[in-house]
VEXMARDO-262644 format. One record per residue: residue number from 1; residue in three letters; z, y, x of N, C-alpha, C in turn. Coordinates in pm, whole numbers. Each point is the difference from the previous one (the first is absolute). Layout:
# VEXMARDO-262644
- sedren|kolpa|n.c3|n.c2|n.c1|ca.c3|ca.c2|ca.c1|c.c3|c.c2|c.c1
- NUM|ALA|Z|Y|X|Z|Y|X|Z|Y|X .
...
***
This chain:
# VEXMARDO-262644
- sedren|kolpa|n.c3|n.c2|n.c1|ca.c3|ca.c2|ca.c1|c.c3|c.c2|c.c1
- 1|UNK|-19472|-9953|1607|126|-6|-74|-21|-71|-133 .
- 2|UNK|70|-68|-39|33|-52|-139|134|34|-72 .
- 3|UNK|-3|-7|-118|97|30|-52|34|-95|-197 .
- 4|UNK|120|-40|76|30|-141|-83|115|53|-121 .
- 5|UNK|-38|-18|-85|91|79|-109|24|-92|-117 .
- 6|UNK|154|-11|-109|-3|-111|-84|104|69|-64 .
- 7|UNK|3|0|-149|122|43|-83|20|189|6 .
- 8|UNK|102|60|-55|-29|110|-5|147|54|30 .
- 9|UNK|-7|91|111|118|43|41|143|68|-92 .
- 10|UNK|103|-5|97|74|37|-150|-28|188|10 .
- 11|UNK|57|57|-105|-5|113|-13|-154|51|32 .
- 12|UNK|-114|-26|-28|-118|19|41|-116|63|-84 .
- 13|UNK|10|110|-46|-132|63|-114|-42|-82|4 .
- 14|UNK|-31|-70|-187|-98|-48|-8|-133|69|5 .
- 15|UNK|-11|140|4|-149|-26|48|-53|34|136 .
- 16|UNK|88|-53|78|-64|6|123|-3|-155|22 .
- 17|UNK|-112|-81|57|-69|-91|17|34|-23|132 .
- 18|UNK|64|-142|26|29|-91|115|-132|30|86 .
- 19|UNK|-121|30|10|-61|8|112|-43|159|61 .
- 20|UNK|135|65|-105|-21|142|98|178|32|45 .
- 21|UNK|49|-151|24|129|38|87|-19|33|119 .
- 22|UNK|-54|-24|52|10|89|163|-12|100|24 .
- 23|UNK|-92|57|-102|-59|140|-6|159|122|-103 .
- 24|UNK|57|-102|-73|51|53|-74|182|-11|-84 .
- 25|UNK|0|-126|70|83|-62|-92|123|7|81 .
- 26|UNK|54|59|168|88|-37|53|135|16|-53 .
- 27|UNK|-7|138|-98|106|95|-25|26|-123|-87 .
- 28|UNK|-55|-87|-93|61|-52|-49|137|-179|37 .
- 29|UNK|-119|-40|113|60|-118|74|117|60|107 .
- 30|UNK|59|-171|18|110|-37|100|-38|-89|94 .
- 31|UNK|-27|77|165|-25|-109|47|103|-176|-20 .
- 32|UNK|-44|-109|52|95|-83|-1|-106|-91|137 .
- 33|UNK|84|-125|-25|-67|-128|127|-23|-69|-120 .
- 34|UNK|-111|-87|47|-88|-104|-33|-17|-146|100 .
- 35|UNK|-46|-69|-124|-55|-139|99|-115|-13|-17 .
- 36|UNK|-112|-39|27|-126|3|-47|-47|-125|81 .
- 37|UNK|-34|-92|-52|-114|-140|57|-136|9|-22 .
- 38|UNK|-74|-1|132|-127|23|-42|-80|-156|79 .
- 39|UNK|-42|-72|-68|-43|-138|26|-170|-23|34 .
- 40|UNK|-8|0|45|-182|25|55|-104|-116|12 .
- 41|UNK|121|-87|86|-57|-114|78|-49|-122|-168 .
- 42|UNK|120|-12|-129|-91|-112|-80|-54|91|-91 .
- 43|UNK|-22|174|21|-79|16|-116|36|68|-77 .
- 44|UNK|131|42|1|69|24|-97|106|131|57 .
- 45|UNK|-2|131|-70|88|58|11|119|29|-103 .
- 46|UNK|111|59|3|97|39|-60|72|54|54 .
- 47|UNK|44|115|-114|92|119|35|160|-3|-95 .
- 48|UNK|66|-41|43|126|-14|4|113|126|15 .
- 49|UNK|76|53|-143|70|105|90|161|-6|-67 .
- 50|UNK|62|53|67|163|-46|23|91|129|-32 .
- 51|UNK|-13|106|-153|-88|-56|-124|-142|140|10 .
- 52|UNK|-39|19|144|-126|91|-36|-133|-33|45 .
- 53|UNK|-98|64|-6|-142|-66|-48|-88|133|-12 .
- 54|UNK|50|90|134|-149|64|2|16|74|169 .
- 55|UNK|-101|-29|82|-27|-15|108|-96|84|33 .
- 56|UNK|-14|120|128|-113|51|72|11|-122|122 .
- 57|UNK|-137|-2|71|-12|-72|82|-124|-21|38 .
- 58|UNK|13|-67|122|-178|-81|13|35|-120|74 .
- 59|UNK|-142|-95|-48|0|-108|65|-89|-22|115 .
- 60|UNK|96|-88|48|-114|-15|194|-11|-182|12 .
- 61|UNK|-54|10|132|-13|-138|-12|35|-26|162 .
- 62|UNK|100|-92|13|108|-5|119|-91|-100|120 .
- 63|UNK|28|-18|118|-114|-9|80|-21|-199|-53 .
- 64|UNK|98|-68|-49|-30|-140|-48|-87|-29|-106 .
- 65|UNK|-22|132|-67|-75|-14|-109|47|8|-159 .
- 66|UNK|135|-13|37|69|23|-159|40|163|7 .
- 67|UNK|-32|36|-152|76|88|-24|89|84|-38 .
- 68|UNK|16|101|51|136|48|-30|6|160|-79 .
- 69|UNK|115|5|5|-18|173|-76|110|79|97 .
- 70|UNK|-72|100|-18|29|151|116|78|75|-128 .
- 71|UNK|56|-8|-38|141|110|-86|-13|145|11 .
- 72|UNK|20|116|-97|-1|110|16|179|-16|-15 .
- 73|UNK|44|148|44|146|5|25|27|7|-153 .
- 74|UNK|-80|48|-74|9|64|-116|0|-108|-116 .
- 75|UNK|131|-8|-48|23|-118|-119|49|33|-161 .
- 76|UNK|-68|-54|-82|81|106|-123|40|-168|-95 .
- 77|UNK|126|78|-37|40|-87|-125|-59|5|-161 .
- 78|UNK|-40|-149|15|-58|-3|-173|35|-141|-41 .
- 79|UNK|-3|-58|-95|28|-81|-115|-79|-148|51 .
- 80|UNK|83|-82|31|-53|-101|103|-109|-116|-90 .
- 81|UNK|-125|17|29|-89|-95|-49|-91|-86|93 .
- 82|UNK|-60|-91|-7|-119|-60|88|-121|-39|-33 .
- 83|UNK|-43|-42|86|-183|0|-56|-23|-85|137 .
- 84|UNK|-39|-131|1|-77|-116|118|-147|16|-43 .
- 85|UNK|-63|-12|121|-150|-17|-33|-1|-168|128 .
- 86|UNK|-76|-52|-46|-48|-114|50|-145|-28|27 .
- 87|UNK|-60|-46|85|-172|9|-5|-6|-123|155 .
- 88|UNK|-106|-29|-28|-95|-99|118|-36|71|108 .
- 89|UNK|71|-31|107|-14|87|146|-158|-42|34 .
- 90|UNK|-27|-116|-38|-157|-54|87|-120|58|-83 .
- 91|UNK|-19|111|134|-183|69|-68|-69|-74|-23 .
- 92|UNK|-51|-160|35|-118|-34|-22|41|-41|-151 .
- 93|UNK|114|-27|-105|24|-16|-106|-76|80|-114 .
- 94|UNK|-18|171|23|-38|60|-82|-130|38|17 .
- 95|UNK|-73|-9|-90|-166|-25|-4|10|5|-144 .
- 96|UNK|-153|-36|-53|-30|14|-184|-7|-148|-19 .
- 97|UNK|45|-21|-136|56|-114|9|-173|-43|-96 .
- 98|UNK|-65|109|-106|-89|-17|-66|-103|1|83 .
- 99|UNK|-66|-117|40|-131|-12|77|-61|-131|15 .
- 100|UNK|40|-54|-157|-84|-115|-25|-164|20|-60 .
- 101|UNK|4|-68|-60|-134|22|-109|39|7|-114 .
- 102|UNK|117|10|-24|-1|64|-193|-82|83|-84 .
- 103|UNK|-21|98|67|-91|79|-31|-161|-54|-8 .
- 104|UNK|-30|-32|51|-120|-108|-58|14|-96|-96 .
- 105|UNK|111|-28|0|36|-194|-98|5|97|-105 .
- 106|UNK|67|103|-34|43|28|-170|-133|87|-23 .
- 107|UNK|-82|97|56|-121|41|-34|-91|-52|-21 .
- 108|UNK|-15|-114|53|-52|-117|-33|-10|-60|-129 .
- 109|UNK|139|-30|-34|46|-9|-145|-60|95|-79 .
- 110|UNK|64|137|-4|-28|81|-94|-140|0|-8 .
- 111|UNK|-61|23|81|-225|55|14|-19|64|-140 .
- 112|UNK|70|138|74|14|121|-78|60|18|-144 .
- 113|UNK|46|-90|-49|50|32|-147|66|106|8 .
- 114|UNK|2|93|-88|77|105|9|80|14|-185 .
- 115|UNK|146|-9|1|52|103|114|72|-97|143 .
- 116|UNK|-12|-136|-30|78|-91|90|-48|47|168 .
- 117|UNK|-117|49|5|-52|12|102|106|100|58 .
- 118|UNK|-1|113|-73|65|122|60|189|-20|57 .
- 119|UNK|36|-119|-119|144|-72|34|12|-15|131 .
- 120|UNK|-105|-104|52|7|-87|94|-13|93|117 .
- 121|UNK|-111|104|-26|-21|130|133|153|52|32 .
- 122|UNK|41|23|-85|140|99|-16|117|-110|45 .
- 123|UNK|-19|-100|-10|124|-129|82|-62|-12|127 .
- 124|UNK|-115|-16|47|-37|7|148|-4|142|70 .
- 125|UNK|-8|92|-35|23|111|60|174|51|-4 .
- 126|UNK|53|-31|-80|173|11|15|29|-99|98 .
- 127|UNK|3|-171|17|18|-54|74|-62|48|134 .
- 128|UNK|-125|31|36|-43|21|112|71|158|79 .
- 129|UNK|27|68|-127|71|132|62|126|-57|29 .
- 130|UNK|86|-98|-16|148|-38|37|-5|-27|100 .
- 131|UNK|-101|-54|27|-47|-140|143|27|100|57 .
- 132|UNK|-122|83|22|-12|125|73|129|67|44 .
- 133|UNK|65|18|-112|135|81|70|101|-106|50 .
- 134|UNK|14|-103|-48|63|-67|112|8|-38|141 .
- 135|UNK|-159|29|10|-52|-49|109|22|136|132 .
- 136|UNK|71|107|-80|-68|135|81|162|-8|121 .
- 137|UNK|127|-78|-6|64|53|114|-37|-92|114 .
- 138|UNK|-116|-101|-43|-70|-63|142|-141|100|38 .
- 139|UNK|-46|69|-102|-147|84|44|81|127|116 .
- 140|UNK|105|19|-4|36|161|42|19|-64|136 .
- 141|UNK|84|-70|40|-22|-65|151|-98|-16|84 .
- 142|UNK|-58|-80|-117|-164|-42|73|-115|89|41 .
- 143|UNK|-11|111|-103|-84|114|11|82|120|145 .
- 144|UNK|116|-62|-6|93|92|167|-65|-56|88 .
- 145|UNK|16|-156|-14|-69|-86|178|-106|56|9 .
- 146|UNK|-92|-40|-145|-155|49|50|-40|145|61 .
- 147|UNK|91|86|-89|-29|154|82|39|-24|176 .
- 148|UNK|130|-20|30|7|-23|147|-140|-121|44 .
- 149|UNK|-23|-41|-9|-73|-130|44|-172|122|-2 .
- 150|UNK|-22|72|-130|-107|112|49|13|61|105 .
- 151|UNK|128|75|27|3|98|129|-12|-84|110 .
- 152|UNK|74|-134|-10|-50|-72|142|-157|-32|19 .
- 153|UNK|-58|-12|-74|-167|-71|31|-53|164|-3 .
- 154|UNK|47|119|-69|-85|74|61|59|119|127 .
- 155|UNK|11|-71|87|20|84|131|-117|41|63 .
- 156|UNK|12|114|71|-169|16|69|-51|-132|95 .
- 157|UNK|-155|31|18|-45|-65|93|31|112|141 .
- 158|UNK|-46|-107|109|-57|70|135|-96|169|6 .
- 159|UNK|-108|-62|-84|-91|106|-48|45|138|-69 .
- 160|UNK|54|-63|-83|52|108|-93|102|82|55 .
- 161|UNK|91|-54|104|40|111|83|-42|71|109 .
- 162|UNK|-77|-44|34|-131|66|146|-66|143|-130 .
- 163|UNK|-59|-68|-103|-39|98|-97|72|150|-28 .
- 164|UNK|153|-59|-12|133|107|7|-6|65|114 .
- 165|UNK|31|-90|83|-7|118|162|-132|107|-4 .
- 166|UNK|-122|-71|-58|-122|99|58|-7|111|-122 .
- 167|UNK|68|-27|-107|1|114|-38|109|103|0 .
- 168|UNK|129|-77|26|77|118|24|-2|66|147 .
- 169|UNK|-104|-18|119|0|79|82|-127|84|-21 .
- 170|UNK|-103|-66|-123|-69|132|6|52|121|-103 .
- 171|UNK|63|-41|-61|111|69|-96|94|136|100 .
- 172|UNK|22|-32|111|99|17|123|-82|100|56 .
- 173|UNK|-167|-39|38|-81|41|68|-29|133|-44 .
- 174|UNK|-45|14|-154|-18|131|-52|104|64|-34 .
- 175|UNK|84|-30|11|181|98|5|16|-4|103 .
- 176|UNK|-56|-51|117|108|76|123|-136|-43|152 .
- 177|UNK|-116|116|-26|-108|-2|63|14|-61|167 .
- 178|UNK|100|34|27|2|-52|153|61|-163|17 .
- 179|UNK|-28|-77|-146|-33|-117|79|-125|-37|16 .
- 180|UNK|-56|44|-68|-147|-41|65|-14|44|157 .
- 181|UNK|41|75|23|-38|-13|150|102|-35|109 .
- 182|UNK|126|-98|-75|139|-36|98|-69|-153|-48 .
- 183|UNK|-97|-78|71|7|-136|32|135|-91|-21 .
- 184|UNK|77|71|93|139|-88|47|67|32|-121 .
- 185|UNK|51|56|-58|99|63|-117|-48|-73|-144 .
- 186|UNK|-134|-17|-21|-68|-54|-44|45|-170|-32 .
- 187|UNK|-52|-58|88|63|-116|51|157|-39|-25 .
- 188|UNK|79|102|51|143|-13|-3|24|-22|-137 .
- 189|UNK|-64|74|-95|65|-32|-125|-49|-63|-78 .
- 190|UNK|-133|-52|37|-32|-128|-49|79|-103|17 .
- 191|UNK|37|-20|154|94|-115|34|169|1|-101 .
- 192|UNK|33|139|-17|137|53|-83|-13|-74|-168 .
- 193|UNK|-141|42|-45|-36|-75|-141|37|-135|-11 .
- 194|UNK|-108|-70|154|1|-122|-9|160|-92|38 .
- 195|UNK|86|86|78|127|-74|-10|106|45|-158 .
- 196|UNK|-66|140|-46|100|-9|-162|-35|-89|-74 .
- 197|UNK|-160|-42|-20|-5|-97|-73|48|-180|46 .
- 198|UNK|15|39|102|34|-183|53|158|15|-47 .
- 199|UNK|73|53|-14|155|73|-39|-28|-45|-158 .
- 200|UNK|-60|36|-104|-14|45|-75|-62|-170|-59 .
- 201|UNK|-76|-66|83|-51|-141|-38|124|-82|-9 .
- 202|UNK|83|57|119|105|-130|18|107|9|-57 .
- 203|UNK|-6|144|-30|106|23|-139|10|-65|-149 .
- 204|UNK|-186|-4|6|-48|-70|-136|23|-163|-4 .
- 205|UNK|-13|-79|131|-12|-115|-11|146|-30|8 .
- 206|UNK|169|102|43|62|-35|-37|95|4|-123 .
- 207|UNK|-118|59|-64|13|-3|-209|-19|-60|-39 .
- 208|UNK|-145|-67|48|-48|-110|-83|116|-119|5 .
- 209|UNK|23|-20|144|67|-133|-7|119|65|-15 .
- 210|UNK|73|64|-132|126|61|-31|-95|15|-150 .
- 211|UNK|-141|-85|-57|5|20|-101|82|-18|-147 .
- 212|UNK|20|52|-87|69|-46|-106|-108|-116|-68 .
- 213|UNK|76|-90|-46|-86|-115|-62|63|12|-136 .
- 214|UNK|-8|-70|-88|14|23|-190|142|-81|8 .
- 215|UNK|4|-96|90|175|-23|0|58|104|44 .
- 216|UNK|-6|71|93|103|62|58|19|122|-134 .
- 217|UNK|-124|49|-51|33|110|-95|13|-99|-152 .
- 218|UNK|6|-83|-38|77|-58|-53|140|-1|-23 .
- 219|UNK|52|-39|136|166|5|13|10|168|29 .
- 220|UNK|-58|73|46|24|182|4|13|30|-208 .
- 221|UNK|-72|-79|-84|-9|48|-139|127|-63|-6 .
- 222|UNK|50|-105|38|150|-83|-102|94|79|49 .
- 223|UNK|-31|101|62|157|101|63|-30|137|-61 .
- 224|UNK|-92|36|-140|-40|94|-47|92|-49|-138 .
- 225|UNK|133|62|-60|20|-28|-84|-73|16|-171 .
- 226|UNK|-87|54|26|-66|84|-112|-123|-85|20 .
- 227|UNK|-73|-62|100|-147|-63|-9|64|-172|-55 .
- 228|UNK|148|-20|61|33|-98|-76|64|-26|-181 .
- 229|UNK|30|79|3|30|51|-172|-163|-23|-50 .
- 230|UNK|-30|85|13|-179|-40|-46|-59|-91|31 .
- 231|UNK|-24|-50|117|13|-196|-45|18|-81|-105 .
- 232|UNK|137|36|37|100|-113|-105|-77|35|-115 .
- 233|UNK|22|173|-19|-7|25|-202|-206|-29|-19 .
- 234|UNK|-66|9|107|-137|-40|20|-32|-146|-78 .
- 235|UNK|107|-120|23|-17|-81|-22|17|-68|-121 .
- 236|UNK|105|91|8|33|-51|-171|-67|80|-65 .
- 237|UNK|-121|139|-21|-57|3|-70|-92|-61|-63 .
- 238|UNK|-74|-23|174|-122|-146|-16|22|-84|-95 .
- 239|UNK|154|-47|37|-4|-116|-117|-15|22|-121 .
- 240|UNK|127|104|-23|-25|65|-178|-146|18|-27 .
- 241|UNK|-134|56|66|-89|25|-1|-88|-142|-9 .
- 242|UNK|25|-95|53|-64|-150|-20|45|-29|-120 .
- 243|UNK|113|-40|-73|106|-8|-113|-123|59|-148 .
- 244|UNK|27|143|47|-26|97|-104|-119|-19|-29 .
- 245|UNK|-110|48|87|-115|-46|-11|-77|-165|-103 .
- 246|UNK|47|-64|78|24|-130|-54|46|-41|-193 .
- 247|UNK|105|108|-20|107|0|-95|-138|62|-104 .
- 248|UNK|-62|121|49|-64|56|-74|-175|-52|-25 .
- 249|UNK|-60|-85|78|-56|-99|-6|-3|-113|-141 .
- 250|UNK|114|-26|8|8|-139|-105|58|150|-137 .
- 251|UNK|60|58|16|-8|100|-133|-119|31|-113 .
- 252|UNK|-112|90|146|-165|-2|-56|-32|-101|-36 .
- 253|UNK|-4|-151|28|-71|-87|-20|24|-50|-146 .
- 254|UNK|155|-9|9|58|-42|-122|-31|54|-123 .
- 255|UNK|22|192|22|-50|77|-121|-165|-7|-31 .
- 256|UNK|-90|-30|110|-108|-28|2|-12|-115|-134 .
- 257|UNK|14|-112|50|51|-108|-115|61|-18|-138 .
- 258|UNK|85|97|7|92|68|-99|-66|81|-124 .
- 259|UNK|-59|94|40|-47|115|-72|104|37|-52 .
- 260|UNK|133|8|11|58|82|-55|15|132|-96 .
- 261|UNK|43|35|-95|-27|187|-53|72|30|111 .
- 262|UNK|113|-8|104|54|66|119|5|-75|104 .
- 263|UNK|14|48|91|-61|-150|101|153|-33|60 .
- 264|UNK|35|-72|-9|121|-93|32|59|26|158 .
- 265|UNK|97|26|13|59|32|144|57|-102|39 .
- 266|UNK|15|-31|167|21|-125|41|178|-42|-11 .
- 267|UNK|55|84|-65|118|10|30|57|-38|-155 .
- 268|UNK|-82|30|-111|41|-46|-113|10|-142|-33 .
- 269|UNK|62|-22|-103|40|-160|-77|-179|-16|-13 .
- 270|UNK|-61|75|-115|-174|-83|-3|-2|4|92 .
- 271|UNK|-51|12|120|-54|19|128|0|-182|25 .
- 272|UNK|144|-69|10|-16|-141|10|-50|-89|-117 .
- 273|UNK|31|67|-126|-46|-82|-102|-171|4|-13 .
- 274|UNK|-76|109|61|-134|-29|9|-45|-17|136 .
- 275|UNK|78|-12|47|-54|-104|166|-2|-132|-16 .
- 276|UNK|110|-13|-85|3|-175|-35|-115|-94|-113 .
- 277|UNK|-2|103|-41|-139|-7|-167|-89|15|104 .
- 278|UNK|-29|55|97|-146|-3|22|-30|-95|119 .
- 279|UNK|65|-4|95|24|-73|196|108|-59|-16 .
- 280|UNK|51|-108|-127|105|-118|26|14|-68|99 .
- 281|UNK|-76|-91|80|-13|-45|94|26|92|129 .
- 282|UNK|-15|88|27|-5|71|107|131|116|-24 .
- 283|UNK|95|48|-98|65|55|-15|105|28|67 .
- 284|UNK|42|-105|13|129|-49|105|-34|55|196 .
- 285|UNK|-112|-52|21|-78|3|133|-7|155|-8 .
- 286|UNK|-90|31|-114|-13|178|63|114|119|-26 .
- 287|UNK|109|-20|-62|75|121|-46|145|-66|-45 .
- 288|UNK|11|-109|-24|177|-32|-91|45|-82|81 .
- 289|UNK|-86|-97|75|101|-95|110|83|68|63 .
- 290|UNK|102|-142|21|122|92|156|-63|57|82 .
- 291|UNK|-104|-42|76|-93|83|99|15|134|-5 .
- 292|UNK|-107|34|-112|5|114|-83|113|108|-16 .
- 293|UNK|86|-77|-55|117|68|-26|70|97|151 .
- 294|UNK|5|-76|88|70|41|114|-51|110|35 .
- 295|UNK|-170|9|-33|-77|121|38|37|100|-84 .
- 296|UNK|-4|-44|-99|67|157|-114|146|40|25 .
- 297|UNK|91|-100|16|145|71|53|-50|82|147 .
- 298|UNK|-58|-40|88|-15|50|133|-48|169|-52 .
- 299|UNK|-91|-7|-66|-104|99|-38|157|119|-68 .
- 300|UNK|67|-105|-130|88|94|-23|115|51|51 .
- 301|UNK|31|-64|114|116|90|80|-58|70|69 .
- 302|UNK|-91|-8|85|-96|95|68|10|146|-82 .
- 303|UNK|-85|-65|-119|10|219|-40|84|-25|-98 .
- 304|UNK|115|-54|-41|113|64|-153|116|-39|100 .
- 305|UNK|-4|-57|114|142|8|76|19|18|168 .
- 306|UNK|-86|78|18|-10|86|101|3|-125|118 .
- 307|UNK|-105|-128|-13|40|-105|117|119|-53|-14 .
- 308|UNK|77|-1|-104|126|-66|66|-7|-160|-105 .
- 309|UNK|59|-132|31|-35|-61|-37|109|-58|-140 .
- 310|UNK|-95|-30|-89|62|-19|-117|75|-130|-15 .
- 311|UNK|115|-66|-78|66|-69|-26|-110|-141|-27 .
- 312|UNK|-67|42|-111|-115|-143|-16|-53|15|81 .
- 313|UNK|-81|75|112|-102|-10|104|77|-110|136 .
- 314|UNK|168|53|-38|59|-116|130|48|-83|-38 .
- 315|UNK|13|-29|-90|20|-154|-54|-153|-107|-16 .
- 316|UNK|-103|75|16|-105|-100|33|-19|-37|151 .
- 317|UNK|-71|-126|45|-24|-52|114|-169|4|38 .
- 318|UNK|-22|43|101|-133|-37|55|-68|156|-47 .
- 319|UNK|89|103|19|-73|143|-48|-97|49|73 .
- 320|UNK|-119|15|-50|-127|71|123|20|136|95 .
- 321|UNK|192|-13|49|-8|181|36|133|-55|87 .
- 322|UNK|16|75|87|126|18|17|104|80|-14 .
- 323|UNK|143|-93|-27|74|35|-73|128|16|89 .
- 324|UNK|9|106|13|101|74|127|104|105|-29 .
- 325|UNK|130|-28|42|86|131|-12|-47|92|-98 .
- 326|UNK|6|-86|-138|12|68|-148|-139|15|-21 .
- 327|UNK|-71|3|133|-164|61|-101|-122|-111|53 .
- 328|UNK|-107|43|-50|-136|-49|1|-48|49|119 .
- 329|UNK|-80|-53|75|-74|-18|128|-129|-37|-5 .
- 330|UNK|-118|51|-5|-106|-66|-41|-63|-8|176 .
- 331|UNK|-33|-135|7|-91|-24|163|-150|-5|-24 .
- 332|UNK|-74|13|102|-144|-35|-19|-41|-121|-23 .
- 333|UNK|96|-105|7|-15|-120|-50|15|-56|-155 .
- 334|UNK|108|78|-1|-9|69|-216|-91|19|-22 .
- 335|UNK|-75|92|59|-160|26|-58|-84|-92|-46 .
- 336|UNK|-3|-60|135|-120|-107|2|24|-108|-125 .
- 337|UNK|132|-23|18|45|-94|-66|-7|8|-160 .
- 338|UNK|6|149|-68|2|47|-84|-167|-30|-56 .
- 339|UNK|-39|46|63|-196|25|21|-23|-149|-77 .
- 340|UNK|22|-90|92|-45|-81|20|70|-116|-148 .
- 341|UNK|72|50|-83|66|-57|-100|-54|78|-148 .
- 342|UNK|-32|81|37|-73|42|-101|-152|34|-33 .
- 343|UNK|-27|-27|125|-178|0|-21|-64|-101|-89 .
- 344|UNK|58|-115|-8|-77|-138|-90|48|3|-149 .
- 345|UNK|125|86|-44|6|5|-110|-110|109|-39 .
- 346|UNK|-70|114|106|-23|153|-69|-133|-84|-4 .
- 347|UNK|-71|-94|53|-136|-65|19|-30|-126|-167 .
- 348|UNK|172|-46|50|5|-114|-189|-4|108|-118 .
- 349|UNK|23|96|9|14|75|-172|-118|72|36 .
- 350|UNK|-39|6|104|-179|105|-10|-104|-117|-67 .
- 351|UNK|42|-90|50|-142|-151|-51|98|12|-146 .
- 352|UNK|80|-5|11|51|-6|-168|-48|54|-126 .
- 353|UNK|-5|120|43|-30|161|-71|-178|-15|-15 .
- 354|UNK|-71|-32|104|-159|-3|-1|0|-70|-61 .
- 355|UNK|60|-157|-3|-71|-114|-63|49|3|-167 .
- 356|UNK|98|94|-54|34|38|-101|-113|128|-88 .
- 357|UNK|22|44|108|-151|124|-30|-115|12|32 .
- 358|UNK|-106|-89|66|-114|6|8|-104|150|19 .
***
């Protein structure tokens, strides 16, 4: 079961909490009818309501492969809002996007200065933990095939069931003394073993080939409304987490440089006036270009506007995210893409910073 909830019913204690209506909240709702679109096939769902917006139910998956939703009778009226999630149907898309050699090229650089050394540890271990979690709604599939794909390679041998028979009739033998001396009876249920297990083989071999493979439980996760919510919000942490990381990177380096009496936050007016005094040349490239910029609006609707997309964020062109039915969409191709735009600035201000500090 899932349960899809948005806005806050009328007449409804505030302190009873939208996710203990089922348990609690009926006395207060009206049933009514609904419309609800649930879109599977590009990726994208949305819940639509005509004006309500909270649903018991579950989702199945219809014998073509799209899916659908199974309705509880049970409908309550609340305050009509929506929420689309959007994401990349193709598993082989999500993987770690961090698995170059950066991590060698900038340690390299540093050869141990400290505290730059410890900077650079703390930007490769944030980036590599993002990778990581981005990478994890392709690991959960894959680690399913491989478990089925174990039970198939370990089925018994020949041996190993002759082994079974001879010990469960001497097992037989000392619980029930008169087979040792019934030859025939003996026999009989050896032959009884040996046809449960031929039952029991051909049962197995018609599992195997009924195995689940990482696609099929793939498309079984995109009909889990809740493993897809965590996706989506999975992804856009990564990013904030590439962003942030990154953000806080060129901060240390700067105050490093700086010596500040307080060390300068990336968000203040100094913050650019001593990025520019110190990495002129490179200023623009690592933190104030349009580039740049798009990443910090992305970063700031993400957490000060709950994903939804801001007025300057859609009036720019060529945004690293997608930009969908009011909100932000981050793909595994954002990632990469992200990664891969900011690694040569975090590598230009590390040779910057050394060759400034010796």
């Amino acid at each position: 079961m899932f349960f899809i909830a948005a806005g806050r019913p009328k007449n409804f204690d505030q302190s009873i909490m939208l996710a203990d209506l089922p348990a609690r909240g009926r006395e207060y709702l009206k049933p009514c009818e609904i419309s609800l679109r649930w879109q599977s096939d590009q990726g994208r769902r949305q819940v639509r309501c005509d004006p309500i917006l909270l649903v018991l139910g579950q989702a199945t998956t219809n014998h073509n492969g799209t899916v659908g939703v199974q309705l509880d009778c049970t409908i309550y009226l609340v305050n009509c809002m929506k929420k689309s999630l959007s994401y990349d149907t193709r598993l082989d898309e999500y993987g770690p996007f961090f698995k170059d050699n950066f991590a060698h090229e900038i340690f390299a650089i540093v050869q141990g200065r400290s505290p730059i050394d410890q900077f650079a540890f703390d930007l490769v271990a944030g980036w590599r933990a993002a990778s990581y979690s981005a990478a994890l709604p392709a690991a959960f599939p894959a680690v399913l095939e491989s478990f089925f794909q174990g039970m198939q390679r370990s089925q018994p041998t020949n041996s190993m069931r002759q082994d079974f028979f001879h010990i469960v009739l001497s097992r037989l033998s000392k619980q029930i003394p008169t087979l040792n001396r019934n030859s025939k009876l003996t026999r009989n249920i050896q032959e009884v073993l040996k046809s449960l297990s031929q039952e029991v083989q051909q049962a197995r071999k018609i599992s195997n080939q009924m195995m689940t493979l990482k696609e099929d439980v793939w498309r079984g996760f995109q009909a889990e409304i809740a493993y897809m919510q965590g996706l989506h919000h999975a992804l856009r942490f990564a990013f904030l987490s590439l962003i942030g990381n990154y953000e806080t990177y060129l901060a240390n380096l700067l105050n490093f440089v700086e010596q500040p009496e307080k060390p300068i936050r990336s968000n203040s007016k100094k913050f650019e006036q001593a990025f520019r005094k110190h990495f002129p040349s490179i200023a623009d490239h690592a933190w104030f270009g349009q580039e740049m910029k798009k990443f910090r609006l992305i970063r700031h609707a993400i957490i000060h506007n709950g994903g939804r997309i801001s007025s300057e964020l859609e009036s720019l062109s060529n945004v690293p995210a997608r930009l969908e039915h009011g909100e932000i969409h981050v793909y595994p191709t954002h990632l990469r893409n992200a990664y891969q735009t900011l690694r040569k600035p975090a590598i230009d201000l590390t040779i910057a910073v050394v060759s400034n500090k010796p």
